[in-house]
C-alpha positions, -999 to 999 in steps of 0.1 A, spaced: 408 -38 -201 385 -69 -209 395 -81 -175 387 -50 -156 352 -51 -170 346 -85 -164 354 -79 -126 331 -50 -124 302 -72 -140 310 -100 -114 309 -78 -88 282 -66 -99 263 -98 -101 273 -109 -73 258 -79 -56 226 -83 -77 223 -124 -66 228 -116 -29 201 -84 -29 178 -106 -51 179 -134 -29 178 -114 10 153 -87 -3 118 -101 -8 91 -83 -7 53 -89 2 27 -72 -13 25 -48 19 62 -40 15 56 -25 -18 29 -7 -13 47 15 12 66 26 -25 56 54 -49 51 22 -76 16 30 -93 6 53 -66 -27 70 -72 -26 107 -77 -53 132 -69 -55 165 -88 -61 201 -69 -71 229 -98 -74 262 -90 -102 275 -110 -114 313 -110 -102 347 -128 -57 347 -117 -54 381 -127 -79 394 -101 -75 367 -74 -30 366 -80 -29 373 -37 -46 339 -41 -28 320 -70 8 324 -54 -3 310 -17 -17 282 -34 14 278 -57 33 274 -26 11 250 -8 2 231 -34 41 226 -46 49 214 -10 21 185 -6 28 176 -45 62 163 -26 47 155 7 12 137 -7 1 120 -40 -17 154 -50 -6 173 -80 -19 205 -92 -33 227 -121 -42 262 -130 -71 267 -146 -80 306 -158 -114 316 -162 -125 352 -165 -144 373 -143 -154 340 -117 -147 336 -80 -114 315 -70 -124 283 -55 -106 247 -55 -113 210 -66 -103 179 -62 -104 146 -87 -95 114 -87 -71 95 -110 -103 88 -129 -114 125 -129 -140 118 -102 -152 147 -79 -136 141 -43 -138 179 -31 -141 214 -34 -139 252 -18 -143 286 -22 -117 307 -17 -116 345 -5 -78 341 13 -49 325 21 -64 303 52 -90 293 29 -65 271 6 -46 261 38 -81 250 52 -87 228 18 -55 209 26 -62 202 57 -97 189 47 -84 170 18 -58 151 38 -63 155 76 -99 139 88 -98 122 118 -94 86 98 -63 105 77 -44 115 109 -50 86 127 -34 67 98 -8 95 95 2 88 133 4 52 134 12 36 101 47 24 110 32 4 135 5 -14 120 3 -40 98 -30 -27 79 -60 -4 91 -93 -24 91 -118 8 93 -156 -2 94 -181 33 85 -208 18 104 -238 26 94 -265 21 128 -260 14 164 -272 -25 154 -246 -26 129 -224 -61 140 -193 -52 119 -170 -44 148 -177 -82 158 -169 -97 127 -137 -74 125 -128 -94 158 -136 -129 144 -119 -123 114 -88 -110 136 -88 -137 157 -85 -158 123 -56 -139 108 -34 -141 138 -39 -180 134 -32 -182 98 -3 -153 99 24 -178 103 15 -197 68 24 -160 52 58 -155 33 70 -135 60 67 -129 98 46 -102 110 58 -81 137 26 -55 140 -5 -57 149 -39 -50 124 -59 -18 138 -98 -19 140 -111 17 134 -148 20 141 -168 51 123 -200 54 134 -226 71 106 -228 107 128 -193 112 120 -192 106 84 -195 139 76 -158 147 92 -147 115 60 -162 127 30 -128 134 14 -120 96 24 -155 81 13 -156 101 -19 -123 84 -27 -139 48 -21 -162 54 -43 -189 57 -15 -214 84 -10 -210 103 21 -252 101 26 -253 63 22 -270 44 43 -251 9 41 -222 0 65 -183 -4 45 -157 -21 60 -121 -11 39 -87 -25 42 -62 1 42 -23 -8 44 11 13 31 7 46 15 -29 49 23 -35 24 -5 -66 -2 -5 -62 -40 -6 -93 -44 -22 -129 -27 -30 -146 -17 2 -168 -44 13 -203 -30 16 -239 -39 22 -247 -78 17 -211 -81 4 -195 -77 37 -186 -112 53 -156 -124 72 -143 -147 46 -137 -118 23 -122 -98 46 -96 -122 57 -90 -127 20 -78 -91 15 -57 -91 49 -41 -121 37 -33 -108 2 -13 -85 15 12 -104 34 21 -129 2 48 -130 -15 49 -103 -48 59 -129 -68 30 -153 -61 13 -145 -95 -17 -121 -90 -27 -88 -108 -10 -59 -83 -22 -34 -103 -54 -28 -85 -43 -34 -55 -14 -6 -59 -30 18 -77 -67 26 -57 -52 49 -26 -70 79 -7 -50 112 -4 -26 108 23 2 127 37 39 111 37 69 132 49 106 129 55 95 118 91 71 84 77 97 75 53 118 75 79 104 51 103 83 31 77 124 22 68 130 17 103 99 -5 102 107 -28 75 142 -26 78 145 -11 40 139 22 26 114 19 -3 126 53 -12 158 38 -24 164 40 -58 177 4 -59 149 -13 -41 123 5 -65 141 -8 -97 138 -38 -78 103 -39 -69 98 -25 -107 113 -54 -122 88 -80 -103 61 -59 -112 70 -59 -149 66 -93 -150 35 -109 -164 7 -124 -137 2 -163 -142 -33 -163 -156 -56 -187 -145 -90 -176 -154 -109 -145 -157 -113 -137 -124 -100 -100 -109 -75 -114 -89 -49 -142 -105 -46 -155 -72 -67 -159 -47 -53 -169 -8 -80 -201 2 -104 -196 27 -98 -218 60 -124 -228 84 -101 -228 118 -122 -244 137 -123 -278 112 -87 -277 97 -71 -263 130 -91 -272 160 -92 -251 188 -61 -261 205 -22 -251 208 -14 -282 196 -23 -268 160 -5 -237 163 27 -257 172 23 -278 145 17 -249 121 51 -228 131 72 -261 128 55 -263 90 62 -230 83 101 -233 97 107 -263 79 94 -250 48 113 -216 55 146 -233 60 141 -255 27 137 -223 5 165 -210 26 189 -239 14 180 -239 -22 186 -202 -24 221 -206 -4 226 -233 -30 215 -213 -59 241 -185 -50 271 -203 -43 264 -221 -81 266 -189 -96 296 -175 -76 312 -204 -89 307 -204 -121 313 -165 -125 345 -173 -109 352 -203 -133 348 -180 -159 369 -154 -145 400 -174 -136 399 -187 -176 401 -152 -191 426 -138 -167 447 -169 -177 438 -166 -215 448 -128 -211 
């Protein structure tokens, strides 16, 4: 009996050591997860005895996107007043609302909540991208589409240094101020006033989260932003804070159809209830502190043209750092694993000849 066991718990290990050591994640990968994922409420406020045509449409609908979106929902009775719907934040921040006389009205709120332009356009690509880079500019004279490229330019350079290889390209959105009206649900949950008058420049990656605050105003400069994209492709493990970085998300829509090829995409499926004990686990662990600032870690800042030069020379001698490096870490995990298959096996070999 004692030896049955013991071969189910080396097996076991053994399973455990070789999906530790081929799985690992970056900070991107898990955000496609449900870990932390911020939740938006959707009450139904008004008098459900008078408005019950209303109350069981929205039951329906509001069931099916708490599956298919991070939205939950509420009932809220209040005598005698008109049925209408609202939206908050995690935080209990207003994001939006509508009044509500039928059935199309509630399916109209949905579509507002999680299907602008910006929404859809994430919706319809987000297995294909590596992270949305969406500047709400603010005037005609606003340069943030050119700093977008710059920054671009210096990501693809630097990309190979990352803890692993990026397949997808980063997607520039550009919203100019006239149509900030259609984003309201998306710049409410930012934090942002739809009537501002400064430009914002966000970082958008997985389920709709947010790599970091929106850069606005006299905040906004290229070294900032290229700190956020590269954030996201380090390793989980590298020691910084995740929990912002997980948790701050706009309402998004996520079906059977994204999981699907998000897992085609990646190659896992973050669904899986074994990869999100896994991803759990790292996240449980305590980040390395190092001061007091937000982020524990915090990617450095290169200036391409005076490290790197402008040449291909550089690039070739970055990609043959990178695959020496990556073979290195390759060998001591190889190493790693065939020390503990060995000594699990030492150990089984001595009981089954003790038994």
């Amino acid at each position: 009996m004692i030896l049955k066991k013991f071969k189910l718990l080396l097996f076991l290990l053994f399973i455990t050591v070789i999906n530790g050591f081929a799985c690992r994640f970056t900070i991107r990968d898990i955000g496609y997860s449900r870990i932390n994922q911020q939740n938006y409420l959707v009450s139904f406020k008004g008098d459900t005895l008078k408005y019950a045509y209303l109350l069981r449409d929205f039951k329906k609908l509001a069931y099916t996107y708490s599956f298919t979106s991070n939205t939950n929902y509420e009932i809220s009775h209040q005598t005698n007043l008109p049925a209408r719907l609202e939206c908050l934040n995690s935080s209990g921040d207003f994001i939006f609302s509508k009044s509500i006389d039928r059935g199309d009205d509630i399916r109209s709120f949905y579509n507002s909540l999680l299907f602008s332009p910006l929404q859809q356009m994430m919706y319809n690509n987000i297995n294909e991208v590596f992270a949305f880079v969406v500047a709400f500019s603010s005037d005609g004279n606003d340069k943030s589409g050119i700093l977008i490229d710059k920054v671009l330019m210096q990501f693809d350079i630097i990309s190979p240094n990352l803890d692993k290889e990026i397949h997808e390209n980063i997607m520039k959105i550009i919203i100019p101020s006239k149509k900030w009206s259609k984003e309201k649900v998306v710049l409410r949950s930012l934090g942002i006033k739809p009537d501002s008058s400064q430009s914002v420049i966000a970082v958008f990656y997985g389920r709709g989260r947010l790599a970091d605050k929106p850069l606005t105003g006299s905040n906004i400069s290229a070294d900032r932003l290229l700190n956020q994209l590269v954030i996201l492709g380090t390793d989980c493990e590298c020691g910084i804070d995740l929990s912002p970085l997980l948790h701050n998300a706009i309402p998004l829509n996520w079906d059977k159809r994204i999981s699907q090829l998000t897992a085609d995409m990646l190659g896992f499926d973050v669904e899986n209830p074994l990869i999100l004990i896994e991803m759990g686990q790292i996240l449980s662990k305590e980040p390395i502190e190092t001061g007091k600032s937000k982020f524990l870690f915090a990617p450095q800042t290169i200036d391409l043209d005076r490290v790197l030069g402008k040449g291909d020379k550089s690039k070739e001698m970055i990609a043959a750092k990178v695959e020496q490096e990556s073979g290195l870490r390759s060998s001591i995990i190889t190493v790693i694993a065939i020390a503990l298959v060995i000594i699990l096996s030492g150990i089984f070999i001595y009981l089954k000849q003790k038994n």
